[in-house]
C-alpha positions, -999 to 999 in steps of 0.1 A, spaced: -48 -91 -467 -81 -97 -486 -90 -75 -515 -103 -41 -510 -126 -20 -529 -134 14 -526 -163 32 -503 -171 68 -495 -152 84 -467 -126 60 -470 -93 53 -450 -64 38 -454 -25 32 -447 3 28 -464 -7 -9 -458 -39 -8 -470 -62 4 -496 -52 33 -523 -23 35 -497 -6 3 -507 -10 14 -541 15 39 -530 36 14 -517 34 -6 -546 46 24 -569 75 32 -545 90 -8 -547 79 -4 -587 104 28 -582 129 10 -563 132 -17 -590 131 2 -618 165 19 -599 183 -19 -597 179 -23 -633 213 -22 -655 206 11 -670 180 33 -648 164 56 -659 159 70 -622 176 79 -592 155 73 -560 179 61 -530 149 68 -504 119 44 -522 134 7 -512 138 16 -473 106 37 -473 90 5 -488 110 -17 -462 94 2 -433 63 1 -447 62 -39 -437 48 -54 -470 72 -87 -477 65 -93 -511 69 -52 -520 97 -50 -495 113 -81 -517 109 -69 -549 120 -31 -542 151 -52 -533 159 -76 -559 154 -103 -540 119 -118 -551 135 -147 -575 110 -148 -601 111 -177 -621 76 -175 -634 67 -159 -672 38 -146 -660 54 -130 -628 76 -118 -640 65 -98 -673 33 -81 -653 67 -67 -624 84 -55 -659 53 -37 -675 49 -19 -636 91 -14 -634 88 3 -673 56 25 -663 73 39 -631 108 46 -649 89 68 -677 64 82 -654 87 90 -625 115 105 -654 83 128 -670 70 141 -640 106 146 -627 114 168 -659 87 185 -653 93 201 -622 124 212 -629 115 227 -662 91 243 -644 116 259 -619 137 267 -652 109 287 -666 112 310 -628 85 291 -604 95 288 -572 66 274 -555 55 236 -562 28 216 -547 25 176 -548 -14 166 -547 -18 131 -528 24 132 -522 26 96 -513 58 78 -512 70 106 -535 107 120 -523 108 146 -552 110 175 -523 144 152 -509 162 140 -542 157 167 -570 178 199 -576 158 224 -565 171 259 -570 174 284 -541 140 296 -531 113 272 -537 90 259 -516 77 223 -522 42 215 -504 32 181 -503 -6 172 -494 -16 133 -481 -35 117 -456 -22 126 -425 -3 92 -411 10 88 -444 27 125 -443 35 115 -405 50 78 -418 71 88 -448 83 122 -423 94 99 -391 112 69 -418 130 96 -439 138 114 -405 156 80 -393 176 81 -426 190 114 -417 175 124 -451 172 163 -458 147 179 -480 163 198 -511 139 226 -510 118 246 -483 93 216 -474 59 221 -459 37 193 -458 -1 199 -454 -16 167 -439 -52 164 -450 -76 144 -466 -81 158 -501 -119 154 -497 -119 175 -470 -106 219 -469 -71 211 -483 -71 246 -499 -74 262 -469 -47 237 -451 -28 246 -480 -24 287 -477 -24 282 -438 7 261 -447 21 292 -466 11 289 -502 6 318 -522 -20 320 -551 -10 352 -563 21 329 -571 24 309 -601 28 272 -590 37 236 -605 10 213 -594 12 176 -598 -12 150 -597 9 117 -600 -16 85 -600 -48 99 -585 -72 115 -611 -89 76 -615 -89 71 -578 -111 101 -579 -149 96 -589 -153 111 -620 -172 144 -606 -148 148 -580 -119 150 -605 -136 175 -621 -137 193 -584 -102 188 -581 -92 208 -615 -116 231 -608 -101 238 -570 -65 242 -591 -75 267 -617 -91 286 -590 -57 291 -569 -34 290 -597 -21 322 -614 -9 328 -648 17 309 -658 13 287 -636 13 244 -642 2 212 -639 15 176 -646 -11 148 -641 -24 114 -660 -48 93 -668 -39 54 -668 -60 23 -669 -51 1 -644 -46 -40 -655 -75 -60 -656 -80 -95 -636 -70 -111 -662 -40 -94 -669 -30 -99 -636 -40 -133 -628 -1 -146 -633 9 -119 -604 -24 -123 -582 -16 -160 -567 18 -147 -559 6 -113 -543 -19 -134 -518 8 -157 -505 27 -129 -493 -2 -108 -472 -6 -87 -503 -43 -89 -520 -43 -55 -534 -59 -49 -570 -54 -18 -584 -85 -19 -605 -104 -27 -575 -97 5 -561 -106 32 -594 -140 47 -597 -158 38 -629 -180 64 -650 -172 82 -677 -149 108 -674 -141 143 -692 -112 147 -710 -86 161 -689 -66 181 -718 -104 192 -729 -119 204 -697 -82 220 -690 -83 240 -721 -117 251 -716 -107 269 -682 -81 289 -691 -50 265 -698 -31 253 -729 -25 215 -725 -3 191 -741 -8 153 -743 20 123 -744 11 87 -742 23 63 -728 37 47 -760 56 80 -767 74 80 -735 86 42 -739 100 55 -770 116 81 -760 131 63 -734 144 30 -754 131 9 -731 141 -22 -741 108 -43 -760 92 -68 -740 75 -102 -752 40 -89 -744 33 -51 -755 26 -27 -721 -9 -28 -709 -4 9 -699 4 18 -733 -34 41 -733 -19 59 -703 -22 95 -712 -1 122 -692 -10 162 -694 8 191 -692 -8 221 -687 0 259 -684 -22 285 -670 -31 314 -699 -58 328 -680 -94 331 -677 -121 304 -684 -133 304 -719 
């Protein structure tokens, strides 16, 4: 697979493009679940990556890649670290959003994600989950062979988010009147910056008070940093680089331009939530340690 870069009115896979990035955070997930002390519980992410066809992802999400290489092997720990904290925070904060009395979640750019199958969801939500539409029809048909049931009322909405999702999404149910927990998981800097301002726009506009959102920013690895992996990623079919596939530009603040349209936003980095999460310390400090994550509620109007 040779690398990829991004280009207007792009598709893609779950092979291919921003969509193996998806498979790539799924093994991450699966590996950070074979570790001695999880910090997650996701049964579905090593078979979904197994179907997926990827060797070296569908090795690693099982334990069975072998490393002996430094290199290797601290760049698949700094990836294993940053799904365990960012799958446990955006976890918590679905359900502490259904704690608080919202019953109606929607998953922007759903992925591998299998929130809508594993959490606790009480009685009475609805979980919608947006993608491309042969990643929605992949990850329905493999969790559908796994006799796997959704833990909430599932509707998926399978449509390009560059294109009318909105209107896919009410057709699909959704209420606006409602208030709803929206997550963006790991695609704000696949977004060019003007279309990430779009995006949060498009959410204010259909969320009502009280309602919220989870997303991040992160900085994907450099070249450099991932020169140990890189050699070992192309002997295996697998030539994706995530920093090949972000838009550069300069982007507004997410908690700013929030807060400016009618929400109150809190920011955690990425350090904090290695912290909080005594992750053991590794030889080389995380190059996702600038990784912010937002959450934000909905107060009301624009200022």
């Amino acid at each position: 697979m040779d690398a990829q870069h991004r280009k207007d009115n792009d598709t893609w896979d779950l092979a291919t493009s921003v969509g193996a990035t998806a498979t790539m955070v799924a093994a991450a997930r699966a590996a950070a679940c074979n570790t001695a002390d999880p910090l997650i519980d996701d049964a579905f992410a090593e078979p979904l990556v197994r179907a997926v066809g990827i060797d070296f992802l569908t090795r690693w999400a099982s334990g069975g890649l072998g490393v002996v290489d430094d290199g290797v092997r601290r760049v698949l720990d700094w990836f294993v670290d940053l799904m365990a904290v960012r799958t446990r925070y955006f976890d918590a904060f679905f359900m502490d959003a259904t704690t608080a009395g919202i019953r109606q979640a929607v998953n922007l750019a759903s992925g591998l994600d299998t929130r809508s199958y594993r959490l606790a969801w009480p009685p009475g939500c609805t979980v919608f989950e947006i993608d491309q539409p042969q990643v929605i029809e992949f990850k329905v048909a493999t969790l559908a062979r796994l006799h796997a049931e959704p833990t909430a009322d599932l509707r998926m909405v399978p449509i390009d988010l560059r294109h009318d999702w909105p209107t896919a999404l009410r057709r699909a149910g959704f209420d606006p009147s409602l208030p709803t927990a929206w997550i963006a998981e790991g695609l704000l800097p696949f977004l060019p910056p003007e279309a990430q301002d779009r995006l949060l726009d498009t959410v204010t506009a259909h969320s009502a008070v009280g309602s919220r959102l989870a997303t991040e920013i992160f900085v994907p690895p450099t070249h450099e940093m991932m020169q140990p992996i890189t050699y070992q990623w192309r002997e295996h079919g697998f030539g994706i680089q995530p920093s090949d596939l972000v838009y550069d530009g300069v982007r507004n603040d997410v908690a700013a331009y929030l807060d400016h349209r009618g929400w109150q936003s809190v920011t955690t980095p990425m350090s904090q939530l290695l912290a909080e999460n005594q992750l053991p310390p590794r030889d080389h400090p995380s190059p996702f340690v600038d990784n912010a994550y937002y959450t934000a509620i909905r107060l009301g109007e624009s200022k």
